[in-house]
C-alpha positions as CSV (number, residue, x, y, z in Angstrom):
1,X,0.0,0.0,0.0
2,X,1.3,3.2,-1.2
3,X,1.5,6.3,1.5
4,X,0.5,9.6,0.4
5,X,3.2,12.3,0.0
6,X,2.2,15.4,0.2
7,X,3.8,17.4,-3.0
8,X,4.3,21.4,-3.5
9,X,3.5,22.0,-6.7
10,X,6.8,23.4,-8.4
11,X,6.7,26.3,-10.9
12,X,8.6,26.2,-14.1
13,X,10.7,29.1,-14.9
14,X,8.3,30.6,-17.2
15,X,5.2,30.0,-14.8
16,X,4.9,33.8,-13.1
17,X,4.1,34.0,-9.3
18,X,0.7,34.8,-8.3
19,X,0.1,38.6,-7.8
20,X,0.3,39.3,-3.6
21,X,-3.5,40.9,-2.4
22,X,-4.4,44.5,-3.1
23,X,-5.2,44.3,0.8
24,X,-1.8,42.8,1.9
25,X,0.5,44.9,-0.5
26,X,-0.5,48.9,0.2
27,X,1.4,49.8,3.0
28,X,-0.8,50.9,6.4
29,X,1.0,54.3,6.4
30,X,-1.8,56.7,7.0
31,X,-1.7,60.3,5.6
32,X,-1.1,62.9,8.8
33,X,-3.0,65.8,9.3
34,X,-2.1,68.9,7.6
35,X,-1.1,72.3,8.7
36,X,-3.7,74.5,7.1
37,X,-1.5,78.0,8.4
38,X,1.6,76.3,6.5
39,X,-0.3,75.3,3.7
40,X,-1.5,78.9,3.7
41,X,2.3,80.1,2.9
42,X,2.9,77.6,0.9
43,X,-0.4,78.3,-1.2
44,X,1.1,82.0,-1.3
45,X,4.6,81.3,-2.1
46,X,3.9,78.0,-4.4
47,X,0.4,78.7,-6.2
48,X,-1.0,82.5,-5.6
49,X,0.7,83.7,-8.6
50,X,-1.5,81.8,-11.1
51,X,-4.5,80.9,-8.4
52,X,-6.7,83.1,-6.0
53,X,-8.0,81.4,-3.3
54,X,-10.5,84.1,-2.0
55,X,-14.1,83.9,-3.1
56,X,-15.1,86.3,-5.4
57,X,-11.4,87.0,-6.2
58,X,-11.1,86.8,-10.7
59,X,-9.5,84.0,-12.0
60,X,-5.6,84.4,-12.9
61,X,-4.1,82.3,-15.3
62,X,-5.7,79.0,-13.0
63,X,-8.8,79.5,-11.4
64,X,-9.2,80.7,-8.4
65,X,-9.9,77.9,-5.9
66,X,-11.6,78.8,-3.3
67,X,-14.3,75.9,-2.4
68,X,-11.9,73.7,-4.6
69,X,-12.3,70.7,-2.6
70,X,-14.9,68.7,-3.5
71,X,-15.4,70.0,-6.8
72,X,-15.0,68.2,-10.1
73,X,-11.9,68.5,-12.0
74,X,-12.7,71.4,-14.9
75,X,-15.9,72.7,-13.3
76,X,-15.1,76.0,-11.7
77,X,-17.5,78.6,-12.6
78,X,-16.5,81.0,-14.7
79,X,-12.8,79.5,-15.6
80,X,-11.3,78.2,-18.6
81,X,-9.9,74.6,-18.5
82,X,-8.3,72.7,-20.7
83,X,-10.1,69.7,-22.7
84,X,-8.0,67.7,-21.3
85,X,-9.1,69.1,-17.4
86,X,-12.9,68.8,-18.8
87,X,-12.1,65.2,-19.6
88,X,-10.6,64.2,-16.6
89,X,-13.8,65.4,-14.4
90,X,-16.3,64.2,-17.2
91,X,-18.5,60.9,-15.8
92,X,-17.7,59.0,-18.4
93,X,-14.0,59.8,-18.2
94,X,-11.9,59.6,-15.4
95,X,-14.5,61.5,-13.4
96,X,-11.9,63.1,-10.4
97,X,-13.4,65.1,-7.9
98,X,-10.7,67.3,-6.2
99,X,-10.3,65.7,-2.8
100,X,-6.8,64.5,-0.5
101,X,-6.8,61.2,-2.8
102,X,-6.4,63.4,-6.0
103,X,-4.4,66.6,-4.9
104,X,-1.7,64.9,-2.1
105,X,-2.3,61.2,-3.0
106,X,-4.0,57.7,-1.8
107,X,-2.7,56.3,0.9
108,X,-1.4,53.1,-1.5
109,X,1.9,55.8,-1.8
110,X,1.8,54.3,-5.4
111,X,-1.6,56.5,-6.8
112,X,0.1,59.6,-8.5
113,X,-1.5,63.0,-7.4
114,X,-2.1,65.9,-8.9
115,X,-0.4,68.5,-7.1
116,X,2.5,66.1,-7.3
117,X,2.6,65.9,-10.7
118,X,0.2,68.2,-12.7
119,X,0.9,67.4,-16.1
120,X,1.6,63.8,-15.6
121,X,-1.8,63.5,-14.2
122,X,-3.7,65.7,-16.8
123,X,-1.6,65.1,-19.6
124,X,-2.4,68.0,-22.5
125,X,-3.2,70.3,-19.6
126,X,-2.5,73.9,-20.0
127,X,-0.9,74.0,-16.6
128,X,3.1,75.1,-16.9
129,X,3.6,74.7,-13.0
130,X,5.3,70.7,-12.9
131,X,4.1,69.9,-9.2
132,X,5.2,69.6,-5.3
133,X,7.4,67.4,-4.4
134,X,7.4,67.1,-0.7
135,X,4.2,65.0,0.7
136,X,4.3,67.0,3.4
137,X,4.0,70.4,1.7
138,X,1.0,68.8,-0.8
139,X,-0.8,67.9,2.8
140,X,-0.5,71.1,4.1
141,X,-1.5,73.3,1.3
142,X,-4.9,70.9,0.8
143,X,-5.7,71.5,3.9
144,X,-5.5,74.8,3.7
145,X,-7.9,74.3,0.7
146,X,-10.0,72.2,3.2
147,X,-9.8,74.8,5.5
148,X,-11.1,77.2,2.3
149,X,-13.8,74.9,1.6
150,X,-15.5,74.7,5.0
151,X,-15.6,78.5,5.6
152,X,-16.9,79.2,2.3
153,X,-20.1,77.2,3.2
């Protein structure tokens, strides 16, 4: 009577491994809290010479941003985006809603944001500026956008 061996199955060279779990792979590194008085000279030193951020302020060459957060991408009243902005807040596109995800990143660390790389992210936009390196700067200025949002209501 034959015994039953347990066998690992063996991959051949050519056989790929098996992709690891979206849930085990991002890392559990949460986003801090922003400093919405840095984020405010940041914003002034970084973005207030294409961007207002006061309501009822004109636009600049961006728009201006107050109430930003939340909004979908190329819908600010009154400003001038790019096809390529339209596209990427059209439904049937990409459909981005500015928001900590899109402007500092996911908390994957492997989404690409926008203020980290505007034209990477909109590709064809008519945005010059190329982006904000540091995380930490990116949190900071979006939540002095948050910060915007919540008193313009």
């Amino acid at each position: 009577m034959e015994s039953p061996i347990e066998q690992t199955p063996t991959l051949s060279p050519l056989t790929p491994p098996a992709p690891p779990s979206t849930a085990s792979s991002a890392p559990s590194r949460p986003l801090t809290p922003g400093d919405a008085r840095r984020g405010a000279a940041l914003f002034a030193s970084v973005c207030a010479h294409c961007h207002n951020v006061e309501a009822g302020q004109p636009h600049k060459f961006g728009p201006t941003l107050d109430g930003v957060y939340g909004t979908r991408a190329g819908r600010i009243p009154g400003s001038r985006p790019s096809e390529a902005m339209k596209r990427t807040g059209e439904e049937g596109g990409r459909g981005v809603v500015w928001g900590t995800d899109t402007l500092v990143g996911c908390r994957c660390r492997r989404c690409v944001a926008y203020l980290a790389d505007c034209r990477g992210y909109v590709p064809g936009s008519k945005k010059p500026f190329k982006g904000v390196e540091s995380e930490r700067d990116r949190v900071d200025i979006v939540a002095f956008l948050q910060e915007k949002a919540s008193s313009a209501k």
